[in-house]
C-alpha positions as MATLAB code, in Angstrom:
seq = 'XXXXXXXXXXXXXXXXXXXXXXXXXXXXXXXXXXXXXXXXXXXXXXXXXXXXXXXXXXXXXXXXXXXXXXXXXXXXXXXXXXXXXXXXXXXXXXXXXXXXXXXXXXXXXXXXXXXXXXXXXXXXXXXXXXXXXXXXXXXXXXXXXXXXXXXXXXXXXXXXXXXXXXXXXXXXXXXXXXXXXXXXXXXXXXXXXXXXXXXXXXXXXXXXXXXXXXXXXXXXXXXXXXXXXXXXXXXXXX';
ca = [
      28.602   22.293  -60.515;
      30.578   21.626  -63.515;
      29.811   18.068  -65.225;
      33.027   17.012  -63.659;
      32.129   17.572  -60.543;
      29.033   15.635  -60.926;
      31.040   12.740  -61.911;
      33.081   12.741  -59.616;
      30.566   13.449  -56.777;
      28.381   10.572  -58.204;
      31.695    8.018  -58.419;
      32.394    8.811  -54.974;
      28.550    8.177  -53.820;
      28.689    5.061  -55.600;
      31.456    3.499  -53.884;
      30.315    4.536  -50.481;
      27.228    2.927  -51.858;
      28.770   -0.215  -52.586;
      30.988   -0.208  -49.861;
      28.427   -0.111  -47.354;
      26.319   -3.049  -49.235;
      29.702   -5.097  -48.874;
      29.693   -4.700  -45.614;
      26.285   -5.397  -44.591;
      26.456   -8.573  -47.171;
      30.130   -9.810  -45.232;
      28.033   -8.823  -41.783;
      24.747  -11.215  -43.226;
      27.466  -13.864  -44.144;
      28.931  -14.168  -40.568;
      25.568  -14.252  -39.176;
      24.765  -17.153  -41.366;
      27.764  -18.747  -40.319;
      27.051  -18.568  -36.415;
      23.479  -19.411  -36.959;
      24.532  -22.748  -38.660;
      26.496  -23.562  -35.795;
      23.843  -22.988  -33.482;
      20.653  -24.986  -35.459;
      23.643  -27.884  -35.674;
      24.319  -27.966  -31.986;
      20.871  -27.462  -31.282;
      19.742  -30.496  -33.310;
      22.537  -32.820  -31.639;
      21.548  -31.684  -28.448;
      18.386  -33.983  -28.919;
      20.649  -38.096  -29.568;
      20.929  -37.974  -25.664;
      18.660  -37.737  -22.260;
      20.775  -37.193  -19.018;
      19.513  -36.659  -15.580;
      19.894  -33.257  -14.428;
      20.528  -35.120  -10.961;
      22.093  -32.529   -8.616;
      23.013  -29.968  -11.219;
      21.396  -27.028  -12.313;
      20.450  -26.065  -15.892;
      23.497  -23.864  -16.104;
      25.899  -26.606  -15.490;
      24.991  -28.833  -18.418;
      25.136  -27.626  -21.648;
      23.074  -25.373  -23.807;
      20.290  -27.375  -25.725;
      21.148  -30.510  -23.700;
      18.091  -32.737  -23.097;
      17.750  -33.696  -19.541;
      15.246  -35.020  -17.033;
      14.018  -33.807  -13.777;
      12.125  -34.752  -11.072;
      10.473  -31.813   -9.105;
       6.474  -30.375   -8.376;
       5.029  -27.983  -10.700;
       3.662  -25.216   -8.771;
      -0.035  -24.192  -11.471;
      -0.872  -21.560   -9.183;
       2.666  -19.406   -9.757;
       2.780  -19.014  -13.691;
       4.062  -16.521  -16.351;
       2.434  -15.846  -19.723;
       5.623  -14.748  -21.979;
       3.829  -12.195  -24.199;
       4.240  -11.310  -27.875;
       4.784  -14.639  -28.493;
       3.879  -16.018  -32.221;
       3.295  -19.729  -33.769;
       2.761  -19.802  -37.409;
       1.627  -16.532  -37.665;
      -1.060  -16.687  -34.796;
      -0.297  -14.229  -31.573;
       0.262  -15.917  -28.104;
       2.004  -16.441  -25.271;
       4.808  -19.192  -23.906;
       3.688  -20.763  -20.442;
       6.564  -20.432  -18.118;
       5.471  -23.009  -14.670;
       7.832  -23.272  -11.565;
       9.395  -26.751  -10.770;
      10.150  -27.134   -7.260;
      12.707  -30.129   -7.326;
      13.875  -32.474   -3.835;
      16.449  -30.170   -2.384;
      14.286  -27.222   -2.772;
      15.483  -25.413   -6.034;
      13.317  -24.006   -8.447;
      13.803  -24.114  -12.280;
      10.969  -22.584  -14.740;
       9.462  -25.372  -17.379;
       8.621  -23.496  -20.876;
       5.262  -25.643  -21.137;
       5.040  -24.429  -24.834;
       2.628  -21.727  -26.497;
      -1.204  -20.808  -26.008;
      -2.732  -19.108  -28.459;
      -4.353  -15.059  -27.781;
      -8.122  -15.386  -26.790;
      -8.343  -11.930  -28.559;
      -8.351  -10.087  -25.585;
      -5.594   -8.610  -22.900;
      -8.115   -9.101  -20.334;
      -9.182  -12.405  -20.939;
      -5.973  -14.524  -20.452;
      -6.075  -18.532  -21.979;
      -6.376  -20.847  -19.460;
      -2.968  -22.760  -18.506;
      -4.147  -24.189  -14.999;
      -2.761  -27.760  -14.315;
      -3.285  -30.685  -11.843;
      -0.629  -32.473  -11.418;
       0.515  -35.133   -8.965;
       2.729  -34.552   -5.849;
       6.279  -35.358   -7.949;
       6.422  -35.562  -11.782;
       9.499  -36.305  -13.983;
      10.228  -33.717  -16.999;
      12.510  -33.986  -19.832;
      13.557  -31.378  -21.881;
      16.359  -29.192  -23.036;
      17.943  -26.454  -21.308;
      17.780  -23.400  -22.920;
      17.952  -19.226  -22.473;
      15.056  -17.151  -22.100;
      13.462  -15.430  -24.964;
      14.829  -12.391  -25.646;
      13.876   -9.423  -27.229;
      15.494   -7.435  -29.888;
      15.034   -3.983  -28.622;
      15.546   -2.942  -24.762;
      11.869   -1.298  -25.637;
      10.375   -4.649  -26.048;
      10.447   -6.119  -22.391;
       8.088   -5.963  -19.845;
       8.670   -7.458  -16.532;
       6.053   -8.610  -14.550;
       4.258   -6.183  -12.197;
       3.847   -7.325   -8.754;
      -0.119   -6.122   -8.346;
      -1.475   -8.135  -10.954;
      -2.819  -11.364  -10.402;
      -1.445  -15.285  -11.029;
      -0.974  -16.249  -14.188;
       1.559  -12.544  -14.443;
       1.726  -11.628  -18.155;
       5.197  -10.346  -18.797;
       7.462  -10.027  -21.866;
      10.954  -10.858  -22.497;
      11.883  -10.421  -18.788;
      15.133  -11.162  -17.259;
      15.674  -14.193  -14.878;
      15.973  -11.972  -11.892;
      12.847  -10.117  -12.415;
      10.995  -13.594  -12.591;
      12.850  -14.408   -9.191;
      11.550  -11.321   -7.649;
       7.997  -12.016   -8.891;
       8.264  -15.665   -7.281;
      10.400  -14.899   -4.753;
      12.601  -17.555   -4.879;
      15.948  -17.250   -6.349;
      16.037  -18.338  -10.122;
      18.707  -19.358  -12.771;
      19.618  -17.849  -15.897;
      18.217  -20.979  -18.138;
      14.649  -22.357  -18.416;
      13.698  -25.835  -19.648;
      12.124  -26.084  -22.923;
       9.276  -29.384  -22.245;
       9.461  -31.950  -25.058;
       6.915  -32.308  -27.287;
       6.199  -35.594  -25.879;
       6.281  -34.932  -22.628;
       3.346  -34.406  -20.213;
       1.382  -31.038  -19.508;
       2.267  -29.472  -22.497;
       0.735  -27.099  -24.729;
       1.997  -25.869  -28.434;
       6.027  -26.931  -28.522;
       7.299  -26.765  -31.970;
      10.633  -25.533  -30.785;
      13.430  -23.819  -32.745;
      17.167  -22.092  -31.858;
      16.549  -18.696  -31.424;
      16.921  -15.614  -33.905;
      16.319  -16.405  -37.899;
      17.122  -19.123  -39.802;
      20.321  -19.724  -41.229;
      19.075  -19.410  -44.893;
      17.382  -16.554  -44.240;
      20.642  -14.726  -43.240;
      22.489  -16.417  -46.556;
      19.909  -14.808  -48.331;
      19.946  -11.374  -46.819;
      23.982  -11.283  -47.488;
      23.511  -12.245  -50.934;
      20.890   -9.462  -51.348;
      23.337   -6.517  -49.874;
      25.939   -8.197  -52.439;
      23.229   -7.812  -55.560;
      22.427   -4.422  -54.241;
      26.299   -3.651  -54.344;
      26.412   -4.797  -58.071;
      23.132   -3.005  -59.377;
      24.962    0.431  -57.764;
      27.896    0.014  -60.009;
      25.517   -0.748  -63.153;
      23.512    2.169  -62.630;
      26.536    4.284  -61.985;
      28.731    2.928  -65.313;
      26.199    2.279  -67.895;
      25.307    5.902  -68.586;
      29.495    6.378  -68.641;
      29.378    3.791  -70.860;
      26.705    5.023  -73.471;
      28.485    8.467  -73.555;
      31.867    6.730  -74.175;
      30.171    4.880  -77.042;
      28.300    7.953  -78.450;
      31.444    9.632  -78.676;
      32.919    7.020  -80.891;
];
């Protein structure tokens, strides 16, 4: 290949380089944008309590706090799996709530740390009285990045049912009892709770900012390393 063929070659490279750094910066950028939006609206969510009264989760909306009056069923419970806090492993505690007119919602009870072993599961049993009133926020299930990661839960094994990322209808089929798309994450001051230290979901928005302005760096360092050579051989020649 004839040196201007190279250069050429290596031009074109770059700027396909560069192009595609752009566009995974621009693509970082948007994502910071919409995950702003979302930590803001899930931080006003908090300045107001309503009762859920004869609504369901899906009818009030997302992040809302509300309250609820209903009987948590400790014998019917899902351990979400692959579930992390601070670092350490776990699991989120997802307990029915049987409310007056018979509908069942699913309280996110917070996490419980990984005893270190898949066959000895933490202990997340309750007592509770007949009727209880919860407040929380209503919010979507966790979900999993990759179709790969879920898990639902299998009907053989035994109460608490380990599961991961599931969909709402395979938790209604495990129950049997017909379940809505949104859970209710409990408050941190609110009774029968374990770990709650909740967040929006995905990465933070800085993080994204910071992975856009990376791609853009990585964009500029291809152009260096592609014109400095041209550079010192322009400048040798003269």
């Amino acid at each position: 290949m004839s040196p201007r063929a190279r250069a050429v070659l290596a031009a074109a490279l770059t700027l396909v380089l560069c192009a595609a750094c752009l566009r995974l910066g621009v693509w970082q950028w948007q994502r910071w944008r919409a995950s702003a939006l979302e930590w803001e609206r899930f931080a006003r969510a908090t300045d107001v309590l309503q009762p859920l009264g004869a609504r369901t989760l899906e009818e009030v909306a997302l992040y809302q706090r509300v309250s609820v009056a209903g009987r948590l069923d400790g014998a019917h419970q899902f351990l979400i799996d692959n579930r992390s806090y601070r670092g350490r492993p776990g699991y989120e505690v997802l307990t029915p709530l049987t409310r007056a007119d018979g509908r069942v919602l699913l309280v996110d009870r917070g996490w419980v740390a990984f005893t270190g072993s898949r066959a000895r599961l933490p202990e997340v049993g309750l007592d509770t009285p007949a009727t209880v009133t919860l407040s929380g926020r209503a919010a979507q299930l966790p979900s999993a990045g990759l179709a790969s990661g879920r898990a639902a839960p299998r009907p053989a094994d035994p109460w608490p049912k380990v599961t991961s990322f599931p969909r709402p209808s395979e938790l209604a089929q495990a129950l049997g009892v017909p379940l809505g798309a949104r859970i209710l994450l409990l408050d941190a001051d609110a009774p029968f709770g374990l770990v709650r230290d909740w967040q929006p979901p995905g990465m933070s928005p800085l993080r994204h900012l910071a992975y856009a302005i990376q791609w853009w760096c990585f964009a500029a360092l291809a152009l260096i390393v592609w014109a400095v050579p041209g550079l010192k051989r322009v400048a040798r020649r003269d």
